[in-house]
N, C-alpha and C positions, 0 to 999 in steps of 0.2 A: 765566450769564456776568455780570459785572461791570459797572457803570458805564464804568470805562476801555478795559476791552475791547472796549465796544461804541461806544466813543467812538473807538478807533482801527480798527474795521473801517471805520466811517461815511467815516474820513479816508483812505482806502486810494486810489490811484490808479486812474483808471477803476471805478471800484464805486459807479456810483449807488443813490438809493435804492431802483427798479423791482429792481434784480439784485441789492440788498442782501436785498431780500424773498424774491424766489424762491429764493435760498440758503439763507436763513435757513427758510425753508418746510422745507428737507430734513430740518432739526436736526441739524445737521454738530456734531460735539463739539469741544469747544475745547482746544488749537488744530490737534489734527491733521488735524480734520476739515474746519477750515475751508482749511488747505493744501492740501487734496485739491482744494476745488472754487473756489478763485481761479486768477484769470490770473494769467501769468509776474511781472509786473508786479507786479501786488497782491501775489502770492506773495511775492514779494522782498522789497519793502516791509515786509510784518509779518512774514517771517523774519527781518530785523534787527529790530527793534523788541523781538523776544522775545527773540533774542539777543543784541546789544550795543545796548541801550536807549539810553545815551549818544551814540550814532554816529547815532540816526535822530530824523532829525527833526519825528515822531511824537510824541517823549519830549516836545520842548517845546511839546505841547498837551496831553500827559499830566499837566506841572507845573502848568499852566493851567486844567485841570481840578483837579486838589486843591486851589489856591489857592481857587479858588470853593467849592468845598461848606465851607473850612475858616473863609470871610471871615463868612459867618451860618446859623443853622441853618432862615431861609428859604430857604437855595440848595437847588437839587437837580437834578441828572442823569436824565429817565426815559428807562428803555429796555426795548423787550419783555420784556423779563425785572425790571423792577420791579414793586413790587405795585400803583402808582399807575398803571402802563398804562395810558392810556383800550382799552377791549377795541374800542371800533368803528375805531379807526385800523386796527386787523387788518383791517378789510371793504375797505381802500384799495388795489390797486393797487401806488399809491407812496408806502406809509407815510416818515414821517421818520424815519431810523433812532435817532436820538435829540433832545431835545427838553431845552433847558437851560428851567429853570423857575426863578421868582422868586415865593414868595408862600406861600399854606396848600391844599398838595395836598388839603385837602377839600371846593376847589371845583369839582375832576373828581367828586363821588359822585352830585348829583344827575343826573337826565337834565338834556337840553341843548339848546336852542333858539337857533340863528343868527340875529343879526338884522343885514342892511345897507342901505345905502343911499347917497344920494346923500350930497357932499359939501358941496353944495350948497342942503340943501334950503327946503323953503318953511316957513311957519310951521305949516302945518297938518302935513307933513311930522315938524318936531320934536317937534308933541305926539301923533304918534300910536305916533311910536318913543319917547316917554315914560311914554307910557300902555299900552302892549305890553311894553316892559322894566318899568315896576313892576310890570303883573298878572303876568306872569308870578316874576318874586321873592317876588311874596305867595302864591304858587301851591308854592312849593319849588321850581321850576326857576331852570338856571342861563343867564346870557346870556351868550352867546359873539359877541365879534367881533372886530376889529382895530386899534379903539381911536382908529380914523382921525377927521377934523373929522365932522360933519355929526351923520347921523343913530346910528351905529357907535356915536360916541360920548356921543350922549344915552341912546341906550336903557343903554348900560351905567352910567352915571352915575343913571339911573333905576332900576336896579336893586339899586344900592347904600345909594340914600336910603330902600327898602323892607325896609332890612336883608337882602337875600340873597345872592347870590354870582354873581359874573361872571369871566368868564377871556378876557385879552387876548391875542391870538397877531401878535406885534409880524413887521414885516419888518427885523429890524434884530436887535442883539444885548438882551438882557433888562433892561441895565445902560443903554441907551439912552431918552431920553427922548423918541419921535416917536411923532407931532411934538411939536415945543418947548410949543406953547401947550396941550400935554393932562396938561402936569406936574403939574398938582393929581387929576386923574382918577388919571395912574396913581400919584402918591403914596397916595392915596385906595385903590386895588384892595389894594397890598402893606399896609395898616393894616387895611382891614374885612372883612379874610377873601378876597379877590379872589385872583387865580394869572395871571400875566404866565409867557404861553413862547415861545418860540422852536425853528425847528430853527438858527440861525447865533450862533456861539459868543460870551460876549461881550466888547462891546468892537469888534462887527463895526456898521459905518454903515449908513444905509439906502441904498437901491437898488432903480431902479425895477422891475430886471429880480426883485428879490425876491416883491415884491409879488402876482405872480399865482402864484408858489409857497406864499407865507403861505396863498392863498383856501383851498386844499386842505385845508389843517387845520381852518381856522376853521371850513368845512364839515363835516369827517370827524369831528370828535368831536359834531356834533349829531347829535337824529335827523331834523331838518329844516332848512329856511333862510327866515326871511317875510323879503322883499324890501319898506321900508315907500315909497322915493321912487328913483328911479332914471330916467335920461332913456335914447335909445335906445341912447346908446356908452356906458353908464353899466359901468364897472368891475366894479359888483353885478351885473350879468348873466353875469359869468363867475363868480362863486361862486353861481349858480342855475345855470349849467351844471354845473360842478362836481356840487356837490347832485344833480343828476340822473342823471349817471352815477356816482353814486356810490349810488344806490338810494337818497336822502332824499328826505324829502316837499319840496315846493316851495310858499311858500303867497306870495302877493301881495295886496297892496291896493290896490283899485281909487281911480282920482283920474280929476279933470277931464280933459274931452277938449281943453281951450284953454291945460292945464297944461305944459310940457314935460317938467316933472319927473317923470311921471306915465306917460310914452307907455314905457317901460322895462316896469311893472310891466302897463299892459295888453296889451303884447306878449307879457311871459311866462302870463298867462291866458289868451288867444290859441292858447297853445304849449300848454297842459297844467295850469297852474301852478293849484291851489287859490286860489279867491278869498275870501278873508274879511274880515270888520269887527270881529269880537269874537273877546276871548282864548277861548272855551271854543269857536269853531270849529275852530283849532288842536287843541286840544285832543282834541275828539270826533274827527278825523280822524288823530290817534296813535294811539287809544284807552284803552280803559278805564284802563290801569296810568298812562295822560298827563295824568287829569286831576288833581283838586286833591291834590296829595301833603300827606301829611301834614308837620307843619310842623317834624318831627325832621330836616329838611335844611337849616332855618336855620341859623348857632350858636348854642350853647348851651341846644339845645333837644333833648331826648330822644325817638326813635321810641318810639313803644306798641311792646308786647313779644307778639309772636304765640310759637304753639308750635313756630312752623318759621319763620325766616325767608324763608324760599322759597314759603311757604304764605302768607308777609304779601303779598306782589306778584299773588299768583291769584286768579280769582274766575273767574264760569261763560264771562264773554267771552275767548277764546284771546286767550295771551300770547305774542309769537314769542322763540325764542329770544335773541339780540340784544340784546332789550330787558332780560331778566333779569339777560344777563351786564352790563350797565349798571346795573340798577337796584340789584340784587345788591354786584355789585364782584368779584364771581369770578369765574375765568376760564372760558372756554370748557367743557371736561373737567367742570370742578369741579359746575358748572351742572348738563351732562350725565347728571355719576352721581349726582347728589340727587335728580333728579327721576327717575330709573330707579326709582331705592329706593323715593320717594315712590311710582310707579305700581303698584309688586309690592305697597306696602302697600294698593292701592286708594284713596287719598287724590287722588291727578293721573290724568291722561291725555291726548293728544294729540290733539288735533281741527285740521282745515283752519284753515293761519292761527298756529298757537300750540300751548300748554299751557293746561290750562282745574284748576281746582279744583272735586273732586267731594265732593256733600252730606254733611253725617258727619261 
């Protein structure tokens, strides 16, 4: 399916994203197939759309859409069916059915590390979300957050002064600058390689009620979230919630007990939540494939060339599947039947936990 296509199921009445998913799960074909399994409603709705495009007022978000992809060749539309998919939005629930994007889709390819926090926070607070967002950019991973005051926005500011890659998931439209005083930041993503997205189209304002919809994303394309300053109503414990029902790791840092800012993050250790001080704890607790990537996820820097790309991400520690479709960039399937092939050759096999690469 299309860009527009998927840009006007998303707009369909009563079709949120939970029931845009489980439809989409059937692989209903387009568009008979998707008439079969919508409401009367919905039904209606993109029966005019397909048939008298003019009359429905779908068209003019449709026109809305091409003006965007046509105004610069950093615009773009993803949707399950592009090849920049992030694959772990798949593992959601309630994926966004489509995601208006500003920037260099090659800052979806490395893996992804969440980092939030308070808005507020303390000094020690911002060098530690500075020193966690650069290690991990000199590391080839990428920093995901929402681009918000405080710590959100050093680590990812931090991660750009390392030369690496970060991707901001705004509550507002892509074309919007929030907040106002992060306008160098995000000038700064859309120039050094960085990726601004959004699921609300743009040209859309912010809102508060947005914002605990953004966390989901900002979550779901990591394979973790470090929570660095957070107090106990702190915002960032609902994208550590998120994270956790969403099967990511959860990691925390610990701070002062006369802190406030602090009482957030020893709650969530408390709870469950990985506690760490140093990036290669992170790290060891993803595993093997998490630690220091080679440094072809910068730009302008070339991966070494294995004889299998698939064989470049293995080694004897199991690899889950997941992670390959991430590290990879292929899809689910695609994953599947390389490593079938791979294992008839005796090269992979399957152990608790992953995929492992065998000697030879």
């Amino acid at each position: 399916m299309t860009a527009k296509e998927w840009l006007v199921l998303s707009r369909l009445p009563g079709l949120g994203p939970r029931r845009l998913a489980e439809l989409a799960a059937r692989c209903p074909s387009w568009p008979q197939g998707w008439l079969a399994l919508l409401s009367d409603e919905a039904r209606q709705a993109l029966r005019l759309w397909l048939d008298h495009p003019r009359r429905s007022p779908l068209q003019v978000e449709s026109d809305a859409l091409e003006a965007w992809l046509a105004a610069s060749p950093a615009h773009d539309l993803l949707h399950p069916d592009h090849p920049a998919w992030p694959a772990l939005l798949r593992e959601l629930p309630d994926p966004p059915p489509v995601l208006w994007a500003a920037g260099d889709l090659e800052a979806l390819a490395p893996p992804a590390l969440a980092i939030v926090g308070s808005r507020r926070p303390t000094r020690d607070g911002l060098g530690n979300a500075a020193r966690f967002g650069g290690e991990l950019a000199e590391r080839g991973w990428c920093v995901v957050s929402g681009l918000a005051l405080g710590i959100d926005g050093c680590a990812q500011r931090a991660a750009l002064d390392a030369h690496g890659r970060s991707v901001a998931v705004l509550g507002c439209g892509v074309d919007i600058v929030y907040p106002p005083r992060h306008g160098e930041l995000y000038h700064r993503l859309l120039a050094e390689g960085g990726l601004i997205l959004s699921e609300h189209p743009p040209g859309t304002r912010a809102r508060p009620a947005f914002f605990p919809r953004r966390n989901r994303i900002v979550t779901g394309l990591a394979l973790g979230v470090l929570v660095v300053e957070a107090a106990e109503k702190s915002g960032s414990l609902v994208s550590a919630r998120l994270a956790m029902e969403q099967n990511r790791e959860v990691f925390a840092l610990p701070g002062s007990l006369h802190n406030p800012q602090a009482r957030g993050c020893l709650g969530l250790i408390r709870q469950g939540a990985v506690l760490v001080t140093r990036i290669d704890e992170i790290l060891a607790e993803l595993g093997h494939w998490a630690g220091s990537m080679p440094s072809a996820t910068l730009p302008g820097v070339t991966r070494p060339v294995d004889e299998d790309p698939m064989l470049g991400w293995l080694s004897d520690t199991p690899t889950p599947l997941d992670a390959l479709v991430t590290l990879t960039g292929e899809d689910v399937t695609s994953c599947q039947l390389r490593l079938l092939e791979l294992e008839l050759e005796g090269r992979v096999t399957q152990a608790a936990g992953g995929w492992i690469r065998l000697p030879g």
